[in-house]
N, C-alpha and C positions, 0 to 999 in steps of 0.2 A: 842720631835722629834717623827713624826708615822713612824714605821718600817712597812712593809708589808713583813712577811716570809713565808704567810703558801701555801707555791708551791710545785709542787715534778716532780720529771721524769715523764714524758712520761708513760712509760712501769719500771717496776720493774721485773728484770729478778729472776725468781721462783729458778732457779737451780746456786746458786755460781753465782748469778750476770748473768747468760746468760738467754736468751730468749726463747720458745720453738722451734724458726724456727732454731735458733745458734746453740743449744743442737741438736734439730733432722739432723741437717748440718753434726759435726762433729762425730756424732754417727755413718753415714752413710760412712764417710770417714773411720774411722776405723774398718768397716767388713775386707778388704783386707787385713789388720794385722794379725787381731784372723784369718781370714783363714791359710796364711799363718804358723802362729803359731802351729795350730792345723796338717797341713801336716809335723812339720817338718822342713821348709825351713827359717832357722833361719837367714838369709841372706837377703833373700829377705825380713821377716817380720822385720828387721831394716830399709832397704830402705822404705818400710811403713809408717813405725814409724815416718823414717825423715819425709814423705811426710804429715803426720797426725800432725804434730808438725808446719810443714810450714802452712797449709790450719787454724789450731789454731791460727799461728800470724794474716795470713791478715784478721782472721774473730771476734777476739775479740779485738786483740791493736788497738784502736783509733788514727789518726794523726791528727791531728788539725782538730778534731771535725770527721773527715769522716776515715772510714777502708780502710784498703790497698785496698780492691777489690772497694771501693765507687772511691779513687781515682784514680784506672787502669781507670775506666768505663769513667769517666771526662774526665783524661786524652787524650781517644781515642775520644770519642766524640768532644774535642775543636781542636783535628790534624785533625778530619773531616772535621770538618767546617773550618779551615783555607784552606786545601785543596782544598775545592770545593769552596771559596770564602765566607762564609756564615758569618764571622765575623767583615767582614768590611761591608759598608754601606756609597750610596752615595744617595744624595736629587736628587730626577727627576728632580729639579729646577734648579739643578747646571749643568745637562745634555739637558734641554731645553726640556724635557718630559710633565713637569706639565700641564695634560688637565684640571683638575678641582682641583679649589682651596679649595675648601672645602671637599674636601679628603684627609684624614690628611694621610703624607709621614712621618713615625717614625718608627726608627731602631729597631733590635731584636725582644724583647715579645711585641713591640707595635704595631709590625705592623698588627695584626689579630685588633686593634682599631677601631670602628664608632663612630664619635658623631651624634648627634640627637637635634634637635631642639625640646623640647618638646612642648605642648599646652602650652598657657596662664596662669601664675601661681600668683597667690596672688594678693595682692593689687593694685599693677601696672603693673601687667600684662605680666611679664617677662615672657620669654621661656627660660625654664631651663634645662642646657645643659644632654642629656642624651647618660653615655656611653654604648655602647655597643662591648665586646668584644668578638669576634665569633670562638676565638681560646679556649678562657676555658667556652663559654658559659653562661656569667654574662652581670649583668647589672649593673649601678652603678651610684651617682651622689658625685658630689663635693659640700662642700660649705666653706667659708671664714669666719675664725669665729676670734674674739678680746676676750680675757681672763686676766682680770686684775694681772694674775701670784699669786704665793703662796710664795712669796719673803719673804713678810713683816705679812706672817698668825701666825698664834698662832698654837698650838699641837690642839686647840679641832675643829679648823675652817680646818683645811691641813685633820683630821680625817672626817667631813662631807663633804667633798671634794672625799675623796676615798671610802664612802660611796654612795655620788653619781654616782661615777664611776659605781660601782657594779650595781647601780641601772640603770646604762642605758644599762649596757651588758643585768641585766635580760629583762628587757623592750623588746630588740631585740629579747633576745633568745625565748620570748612568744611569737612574731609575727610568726615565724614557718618559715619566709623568709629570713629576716636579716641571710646571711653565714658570713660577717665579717663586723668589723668598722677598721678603719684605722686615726690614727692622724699624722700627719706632720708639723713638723716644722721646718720653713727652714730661719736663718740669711741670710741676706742677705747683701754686704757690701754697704756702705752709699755713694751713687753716688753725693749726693749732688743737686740732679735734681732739687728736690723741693724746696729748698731753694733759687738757683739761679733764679729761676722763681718769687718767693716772692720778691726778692731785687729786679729784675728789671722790676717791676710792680711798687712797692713804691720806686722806686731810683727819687730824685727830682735834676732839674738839674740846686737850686743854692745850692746843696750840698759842703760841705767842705772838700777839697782833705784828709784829714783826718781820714773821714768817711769811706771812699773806701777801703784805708790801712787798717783799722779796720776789715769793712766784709771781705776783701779778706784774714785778716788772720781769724778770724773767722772762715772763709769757708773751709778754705785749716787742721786749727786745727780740726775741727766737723769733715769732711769728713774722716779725718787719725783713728779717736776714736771713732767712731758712729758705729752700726749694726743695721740695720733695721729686724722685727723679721716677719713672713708672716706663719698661719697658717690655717690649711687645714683638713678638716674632709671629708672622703670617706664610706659612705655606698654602700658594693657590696651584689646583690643578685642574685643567680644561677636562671638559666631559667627552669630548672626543678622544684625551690620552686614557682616558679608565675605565672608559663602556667595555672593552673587550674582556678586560681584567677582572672588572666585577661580573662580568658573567658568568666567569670559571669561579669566582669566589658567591655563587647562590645569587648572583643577581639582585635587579631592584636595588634602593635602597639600604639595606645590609649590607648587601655586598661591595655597594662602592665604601661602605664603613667601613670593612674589615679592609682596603684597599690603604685607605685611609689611614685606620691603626696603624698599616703596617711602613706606610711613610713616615708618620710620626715616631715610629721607632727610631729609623735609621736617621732621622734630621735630631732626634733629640740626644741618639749616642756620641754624632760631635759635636753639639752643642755642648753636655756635661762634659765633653772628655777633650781635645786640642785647644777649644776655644773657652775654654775654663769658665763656664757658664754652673755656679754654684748653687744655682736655685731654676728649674723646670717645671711650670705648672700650667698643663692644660684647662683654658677656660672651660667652666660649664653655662650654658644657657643665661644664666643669673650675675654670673661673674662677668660675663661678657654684654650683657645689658648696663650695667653698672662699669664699665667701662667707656662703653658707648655715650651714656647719659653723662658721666660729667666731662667729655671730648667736648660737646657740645655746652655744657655750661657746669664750666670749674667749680663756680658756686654753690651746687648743690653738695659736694663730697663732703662738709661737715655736717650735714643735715642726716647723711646718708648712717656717716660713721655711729653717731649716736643714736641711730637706730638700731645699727647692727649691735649694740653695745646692748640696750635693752631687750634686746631680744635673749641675750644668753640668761638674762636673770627672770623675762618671759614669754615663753615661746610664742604665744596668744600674737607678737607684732608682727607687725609685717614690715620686712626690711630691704625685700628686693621691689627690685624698678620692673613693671610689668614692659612689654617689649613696645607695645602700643604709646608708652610716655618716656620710653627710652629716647627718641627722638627730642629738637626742639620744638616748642609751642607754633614759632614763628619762622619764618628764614625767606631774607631776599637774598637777592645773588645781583649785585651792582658790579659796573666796570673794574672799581679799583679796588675790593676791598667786598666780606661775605658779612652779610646781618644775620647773627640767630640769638632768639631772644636777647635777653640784656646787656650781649658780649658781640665785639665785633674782629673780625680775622682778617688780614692781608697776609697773601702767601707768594713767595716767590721760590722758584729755582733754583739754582747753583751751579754754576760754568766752571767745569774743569781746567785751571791752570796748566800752559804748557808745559810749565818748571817739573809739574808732578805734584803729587799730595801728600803732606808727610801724618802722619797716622798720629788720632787725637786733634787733628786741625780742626774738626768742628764743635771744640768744647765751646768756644766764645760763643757761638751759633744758640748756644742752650743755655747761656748766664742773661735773668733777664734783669732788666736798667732799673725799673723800680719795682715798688711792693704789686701786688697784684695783676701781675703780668706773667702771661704762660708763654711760654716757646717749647717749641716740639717741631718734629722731623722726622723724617722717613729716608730712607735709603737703602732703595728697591733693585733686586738684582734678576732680569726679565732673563733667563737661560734659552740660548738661542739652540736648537735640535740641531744634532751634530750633520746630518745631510743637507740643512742648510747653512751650517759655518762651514763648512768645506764649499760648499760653492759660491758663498759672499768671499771667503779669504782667497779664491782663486782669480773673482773678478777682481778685487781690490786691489793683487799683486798685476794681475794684466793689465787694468787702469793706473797703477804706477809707472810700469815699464814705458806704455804707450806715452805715459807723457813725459818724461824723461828721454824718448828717445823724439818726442817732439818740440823740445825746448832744444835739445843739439842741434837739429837738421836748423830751425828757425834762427839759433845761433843766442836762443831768450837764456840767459843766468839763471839755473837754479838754485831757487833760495834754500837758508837751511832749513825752515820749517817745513820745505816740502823735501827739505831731503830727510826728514828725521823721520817723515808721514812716508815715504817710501820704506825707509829701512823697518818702521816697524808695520809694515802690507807686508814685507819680503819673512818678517822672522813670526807671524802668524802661524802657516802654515805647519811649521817645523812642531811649534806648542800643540795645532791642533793633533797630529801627530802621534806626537809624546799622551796623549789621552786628559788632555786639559779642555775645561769646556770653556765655550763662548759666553761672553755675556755682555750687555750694556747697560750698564749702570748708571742711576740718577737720582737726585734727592731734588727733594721739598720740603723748605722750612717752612714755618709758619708761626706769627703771634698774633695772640688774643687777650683783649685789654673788656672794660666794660664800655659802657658806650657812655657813661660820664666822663668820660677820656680822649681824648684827640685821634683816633684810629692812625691820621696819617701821620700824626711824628712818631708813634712808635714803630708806622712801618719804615720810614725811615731810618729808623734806629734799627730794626730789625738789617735794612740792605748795607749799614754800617757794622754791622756783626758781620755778616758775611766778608765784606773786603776785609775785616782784621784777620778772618781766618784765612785770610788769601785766595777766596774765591772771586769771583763776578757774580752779583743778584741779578737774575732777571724775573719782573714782574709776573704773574701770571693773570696779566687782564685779560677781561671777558671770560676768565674759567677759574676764579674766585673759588667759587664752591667746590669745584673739582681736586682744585690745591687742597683745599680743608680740608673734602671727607679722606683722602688722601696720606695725608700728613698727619691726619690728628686721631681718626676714627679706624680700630685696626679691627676691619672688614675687609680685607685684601682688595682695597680702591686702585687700580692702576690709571697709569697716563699711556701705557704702551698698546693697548689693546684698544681695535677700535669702538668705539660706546660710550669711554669713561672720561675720554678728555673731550 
């Protein structure tokens, strides 16, 4: 089995686990005490006291991942937006608005989305879809990729596998553009499109009533047990890393394209090549509307398929989803759980085990419980610029030392989990070094059931996928939608950048 453990916090707080903004927070709260102390006014410097004790809870106890003051701030922000309207979401299509179909109508953090037709790409010449997002200022492309799984690998073939992972982060992190990769993958449940299409193509009509009873149970057994699996790799890169580049390459718009091409090259040569990725297909504009459309509601992809079916026999239909109804009809964004039209989603995160993670742990995360349930997930690798890992891994090893060397003087037992978080601030460095890039990683699962369905026992069921695969779920309330477009919708949606979460 290959484990992968050696991850750490974020930040290592220097003083007793706290941070230097946390420590210089409540340092500052507590002058009004020692004032009061020193006049005298023994009274007031317990009200203080209280007060200095309160501002300590909400600023060190953690509640499900966020502090009392992260979740006032939420809090009031999501009564905002219901107030003013801002968390529901109706398609200009449904209201008779839509002037251009190729303006894509999508709720929340999508809607600052463009896509782009780009130039002529490869062999045959596609135009490959380019996103542009003008609220966090990135660019980004999709592509569809086929991976024969690590089901049936051995420990030394699952280890050259994580090997090449590594190797495609460094890859990125040397182009100096690459801000993140993103993987998604989303079950899909088995409509049966394709098959029904195959029998009555070859159905012959001196067929044996026999036969029919046969496929149709067939059809009706496959369709209840089957999951279709669809996955999706998103390179995004900030328009502050490509303005210079595309200027040398004709500027404008072209020119961040041909930038573009050219990252796409080198991310898709190790995708086909370490990480044994057997199928590469960059989205175009249509493929990637029809991606988007059934993210948001599964139910249409057999409506879709038999379209695209009639279309080869005449040309006259029309089988793409215009960008304008790629979106859903409808969409609230409630505490626990995202409404878009007929289908409803609760998404949660996934907390890294201390133990480490062993590779393939989040198949359970993608088997759903019953018929008509999707699960999908993302797991986004945000690459940190090398002039700033070199000076987070130099404070992180000097907030080790510091407080290591102030549990000795105190005479306080260090424990091993801060001595494991010590040794790996200390063997940072050394990677950075060797010319490995930084990164922090995180995933977003998500399921989607219809809304004749119990939304909260399947999310339930969903936070019980997670612990079998040895994780910890944490909810993602009050950023519902965020999770979704996220985890489901491969627009390069991040959590890391400020905007999106």
């Amino acid at each position: 089995m290959t484990t992968y453990a050696d991850y750490q916090r974020d930040r290592i707080g220097w003083f007793f686990g706290l941070s230097g903004g946390q420590l210089m927070f409540l340092a500052l709260a507590s002058l009004p005490a020692f004032w009061a102390i020193s006049r005298g006014a023994w009274f007031s410097a317990f009200l203080f006291a209280l007060v200095w004790l309160f501002l300590l809870a909400i600023t060190v106890i953690p509640v499900r991942g966020r502090s009392a003051t992260g979740w006032v701030f939420a809090s009031t922000m999501y009564a905002v937006g219901g107030l003013f309207g801002w968390t529901s979401f109706r398609a200009k299509a449904t209201q008779g608005r839509a002037e251009d179909l190729d303006t894509p109508d999508l709720p929340g953090v999508l809607q600052g989305v463009q896509i782009h037709d780009g130039p002529p790409h490869g062999s045959q010449l596609q135009r490959v879809a380019i996103i542009e997002n003008h609220a966090m200022k990135t660019w980004a492309v999709t592509a569809s990729v086929v991976h024969p799984g690590i089901g049936m690998k051995d420990v030394e073939e699952r280890a050259r596998y994580g090997e090449a992972l590594a190797g495609l982060l460094d890859v990125a992190g040397r182009t100096e553009k690459v801000d993140e990769i993103l993987f998604m993958v989303r079950t899909v449940p088995e409509d049966g499109a394709e098959r029904d299409l195959w029998v009555n193509r070859h159905r012959r009509p001196n067929a044996p009533e026999l036969s029919e009873v046969v496929n149709s149970d067939l059809a009706h057994g496959l369709t209840q047990a089957s999951v279709r699996t669809e996955t999706f790799v998103t390179i995004v890169v900030p328009e502050t890393r490509i303005v210079r580049s595309a200027k040398e390459s004709g500027g404008g718009f072209e020119g961040r394209c041909r930038e573009l091409y050219l990252l796409m090259g080198e991310i898709e040569a190790q995708l086909r090549g370490r990480m044994g990725m057997t199928a590469v297909r960059w989205l175009t504009s249509p493929e990637l509307a029809l991606a988007c459309r059934t993210g948001f509601a599964p139910g249409d992809r057999a409506g879709i398929v038999e379209a695209l079916s009639l279309r080869e026999k005449d040309p006259s239909v029309n089988a793409d989803v215009p960008w304008a109804m790629a979106g859903p009809s409808g969409a609230d964004a409630t505490v626990r759980h995202y409404s878009h039209d007929a289908w409803n989603s609760v998404s949660a995160t996934i907390k890294l085990p201390t133990r480490g993670v062993a590779m393939g742990a989040l198949a359970p995360i993608l088997t759903p419980s019953e018929s008509g349930e999707r699960r999908s997930f993302v797991v986004a690798y945000p690459i940190v610029p090398q002039s700033k890992a070199d000076r987070q891994s130099g404070n992180a090893e000097w907030a080790a030392d510091l407080a290591e060397g102030m549990n000795e003087k105190l005479g306080r037992k260090t424990r091993a989990k801060q001595r494991d978080e010590t040794h790996k601030a200390r063997g940072l460095d050394a990677k950075l070094a060797r010319g490995n890039s930084l990164t922090r990683p995180y995933g977003v699962c998500t399921v989607t059931v219809p809304k004749t369905m119990r939304i909260t026992e399947y999310g339930r069921r969903l936070d019980a996928s997670v612990r079998r695969a040895g994780f910890a779920p944490l909810r993602l309330d009050l950023a519902q939608d965020v999770g979704f477009a996220a985890s489901t919708i491969p627009l390069g949606t991040s959590l890391t950048r400020s905007g999106d979460a």
